[in-house]
C-alpha positions, 0 to 999 in steps of 0.5 A: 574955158578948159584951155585957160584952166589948164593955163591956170594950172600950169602957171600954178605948178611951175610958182609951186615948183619954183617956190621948192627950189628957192627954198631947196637953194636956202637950205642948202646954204644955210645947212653950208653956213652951218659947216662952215661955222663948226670947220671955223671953231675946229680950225684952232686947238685951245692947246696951242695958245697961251690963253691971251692968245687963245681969246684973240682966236676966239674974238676971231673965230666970233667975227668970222661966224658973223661974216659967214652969216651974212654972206649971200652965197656959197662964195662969199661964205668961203670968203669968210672962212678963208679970211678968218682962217688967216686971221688965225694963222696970223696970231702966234701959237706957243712955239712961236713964242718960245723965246726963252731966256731963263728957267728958274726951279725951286725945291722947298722942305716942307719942313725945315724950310730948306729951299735948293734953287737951281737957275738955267740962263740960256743967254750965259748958257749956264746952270747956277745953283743955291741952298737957302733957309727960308728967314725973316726979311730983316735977318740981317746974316749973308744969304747964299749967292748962286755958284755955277754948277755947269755950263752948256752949249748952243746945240744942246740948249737948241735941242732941249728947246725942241724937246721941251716944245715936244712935251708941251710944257706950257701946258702944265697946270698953274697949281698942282695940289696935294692929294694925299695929305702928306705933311711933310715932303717937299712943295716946287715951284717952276718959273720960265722966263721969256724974251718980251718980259713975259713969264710962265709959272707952274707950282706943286706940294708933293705932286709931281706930275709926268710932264714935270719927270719929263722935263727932269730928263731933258733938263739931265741931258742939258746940264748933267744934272738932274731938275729935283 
């Protein structure tokens, strides 16, 4: 009789201990879920992509948490995070794109309504610029057509690509506001141009922001001229 109690006991303690060790391997692959979740969503910086791209990255970083939810093993989770990770890679960042074909930059008197355009052509490798009175649609008097002002080489529209990239210009804010109340002063407007139609703007009213001073010295040394 105590021969098989004993029997009974150890069959009772080795269901407990394996009972523990299934459930130490469950959280041990939970808990390895879990990293390879938070690794996905720190895999792609939101500043690297124009926002459309940016929530393709995000539609798949969502599909690649799904795959590694139900993934039956530390293997298969890895397999989730690597195609997911290439998903990634395939969606273009912003220097991949940067394909530009012209800049565009307007200064407006707040008063007055004297606006100074100056136009960069990066597929003539030129620099025009124009003075315009803002007027009504029906004036019927000559406006002011673009003269140009310089001309630029290949290397040195290559070279101010590379900076301007550096500087991350794509990051500028859509709308720079006016902070101090200022009445008078001057309002700007950046438009660039892309290869596939596509364009980025980025405006201000007496507020200029270090990127856009930035920009004014990479814009010197293409043209010698100054941006504003």
């Amino acid at each position: 009789m105590k021969k098989i109690i004993k029997l009974i006991s150890l069959i009772l303690s080795l269901l407990v201990l394996f009972a523990f060790a299934g459930c130490d391997q469950g959280n041990d692959l939970a808990a390895y879920k879990a990293d390879a979740k938070a690794g996905l969503e720190s895999y792609a910086e939101e500043s690297g992509y124009t926002p459309d791209n940016w929530e393709v990255v995000l539609g798949l970083v969502a599909d690649g948490k799904v795959e590694i939810d139900a993934a039956a093993d530390k293997p298969a989770v890895d397999t989730a995070v690597e195609k997911a990770e290439q998903a990634i890679d395939d969606v273009p960042q912003k220097e991949e794109e940067m394909d530009i074909v012209s800049i565009h930059f307007v200064v407006t008197k707040l008063f007055g309504g004297n606006q100074n355009h100056k136009f960069y052509n990066f597929t003539e490798m030129t620099f025009s610029t124009k003075n315009q009175y803002l007027v009504p649609d029906d004036w019927d008097g000559e406006h002011e057509e673009y003269v140009v002002t310089a001309t630029f080489t290949k290397e040195k529209a290559d070279a101010f690509f590379k900076t301007i990239k550096e500087l991350g210009i794509l990051d500028l804010e859509e709308y720079y506001p006016n902070t101090e109340g200022i009445l008078d002063g001057s309002a700007w407007d950046l438009t660039i141009s892309f290869s596939d139609g596509s364009v980025f703007e980025s405006g201000g009213e007496n507020n200029f922001p270090e990127m856009l001073k930035a920009l004014d010295e990479a814009i010197l040394l293409l043209t010698g001229y100054e941006l504003f």
